[in-house]
N, C-alpha and C positions, 0 to 999 in steps of 0.2 A: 504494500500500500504506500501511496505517496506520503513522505511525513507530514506534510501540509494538509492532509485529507485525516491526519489520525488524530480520534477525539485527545482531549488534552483533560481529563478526568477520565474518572471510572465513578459509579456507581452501582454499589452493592443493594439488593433487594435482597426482603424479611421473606418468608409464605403469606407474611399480612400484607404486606406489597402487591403481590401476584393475586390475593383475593381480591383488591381492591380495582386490579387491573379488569380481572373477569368481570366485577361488578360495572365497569363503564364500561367492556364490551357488550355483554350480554344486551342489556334493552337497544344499542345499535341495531344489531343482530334480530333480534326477533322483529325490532321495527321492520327490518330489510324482507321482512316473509320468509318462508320456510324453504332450509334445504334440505336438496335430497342429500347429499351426502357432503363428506370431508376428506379432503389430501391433508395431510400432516407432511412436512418438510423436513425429513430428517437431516439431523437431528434436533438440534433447536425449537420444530413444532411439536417434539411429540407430546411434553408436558403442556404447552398451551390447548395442543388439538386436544389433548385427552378431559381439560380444565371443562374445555368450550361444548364439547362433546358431551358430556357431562349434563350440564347448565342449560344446553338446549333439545336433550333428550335426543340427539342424532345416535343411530345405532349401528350407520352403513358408516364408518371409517377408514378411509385408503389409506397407502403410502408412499413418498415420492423422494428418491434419492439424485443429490445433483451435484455432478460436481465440473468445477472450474479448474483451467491448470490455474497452479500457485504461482499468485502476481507476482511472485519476485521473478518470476520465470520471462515475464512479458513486461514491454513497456509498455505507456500509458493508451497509445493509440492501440495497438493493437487488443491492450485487456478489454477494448469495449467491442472488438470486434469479433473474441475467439467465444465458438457455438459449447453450447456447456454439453456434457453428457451426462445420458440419465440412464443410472446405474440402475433404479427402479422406477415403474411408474406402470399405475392401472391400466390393463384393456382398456380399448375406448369402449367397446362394448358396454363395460360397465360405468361409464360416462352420459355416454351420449343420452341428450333431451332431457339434461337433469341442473339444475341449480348447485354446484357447486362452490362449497367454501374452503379455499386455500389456506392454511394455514402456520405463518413462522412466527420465531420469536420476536424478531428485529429486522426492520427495512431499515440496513445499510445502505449499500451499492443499489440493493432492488435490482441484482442482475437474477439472483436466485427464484426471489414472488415472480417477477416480468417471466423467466422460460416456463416456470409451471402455470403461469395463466395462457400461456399461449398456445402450450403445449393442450392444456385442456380446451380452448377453442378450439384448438382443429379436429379435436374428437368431437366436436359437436354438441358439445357443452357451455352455459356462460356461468363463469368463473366468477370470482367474491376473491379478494385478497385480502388476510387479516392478520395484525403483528399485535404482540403487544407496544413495542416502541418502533417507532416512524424516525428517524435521524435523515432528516432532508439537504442536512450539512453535508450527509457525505453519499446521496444518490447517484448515480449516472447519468441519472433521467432529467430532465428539463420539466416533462409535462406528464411525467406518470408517478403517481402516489398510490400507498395503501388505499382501498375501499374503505376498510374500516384498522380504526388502530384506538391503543388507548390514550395513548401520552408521546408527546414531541419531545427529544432529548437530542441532546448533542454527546453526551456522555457514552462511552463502552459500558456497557449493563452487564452486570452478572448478577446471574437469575440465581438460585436459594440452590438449587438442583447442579450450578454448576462448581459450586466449593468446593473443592481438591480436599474431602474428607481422611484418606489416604486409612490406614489401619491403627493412628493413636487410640491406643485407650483398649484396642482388642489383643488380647494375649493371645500369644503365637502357642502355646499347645493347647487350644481347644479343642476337647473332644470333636471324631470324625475331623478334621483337618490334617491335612496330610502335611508333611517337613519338607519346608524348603527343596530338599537332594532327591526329593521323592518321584520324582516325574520319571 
């Protein structure tokens, strides 16, 4: 990433953070009428899809894997030019003539929501794209934004789920765990 493009704070979120999120998504959302189903964007969507999912009784949940070569790999013109690949992503079959809500954590770049909305129209689908944080500071897009989002931030967010818990605190000979040599 360009350093000039990299947020210059972080902020940490509680689980009472991410409720409060769901709670300004959700009446969005049902305002928007009902979907048939949801992409979750691995990885980063799957605790919001699963939040949202939730909250709006959706029962038919996909999944969509995307990935980009790593910017340090590209310069700046070409990162907006190179086609992402998608490591997973639904049948259209089980798309098409359906109301879909896309689902990530964070519109960055928006290169990630922008291919899975696209990708789901050409299945024949109209797409929904929803984050919890929108950062328009650091888009690609001039004239494409979240459908729906909670909160505008210029910040890098670390969500509750992404805390490097690591194994403090768990003692290494618990029962049924095997020893380090043991593989």
């Amino acid at each position: 990433m360009d350093p000039s493009r990299r947020p210059l704070r972080q902020e940490w979120l509680t689980w009472s953070d991410v409720d409060k999120l769901v709670d300004v998504l959700v009446p969005q959302l049902r305002a928007a009428g009902r979907f048939d189903t949801m992409i979750m964007i691995t990885r980063g969507g799957i605790v919001p899809g699963g939040l949202l999912a939730e909250a709006l009784d959706l029962s038919e949940v996909l999944n969509a894997a995307v990935d980009f070569p790593a910017e340090h790999d590209l310069d700046e013109k070409t990162r907006l030019l190179v086609w992402p690949k998608f490591v997973q992503f639904p049948e259209n079959a089980l798309l098409v003539g359906k109301r879909v809500l896309i689902v990530d954590d964070v519109w960055g770049s928006g290169r990630t929501s922008t291919a899975v909305k696209s990708r789901v129209l050409s299945a024949g689908a109209t797409g929904f794209t929803c984050v919890f944080h929108f950062n328009p500071y650091r888009s690609l897009f001039s004239r494409a934004e979240p459908d729906f989002y909670a909160a505008v931030t210029d910040a890098y967010i670390v969500y509750p789920w992404e805390v490097d818990r690591g194994l403090k605190g768990i003692p290494a000979d618990l029962p049924g765990r095997l020893p380090p040599d043991s593989n």
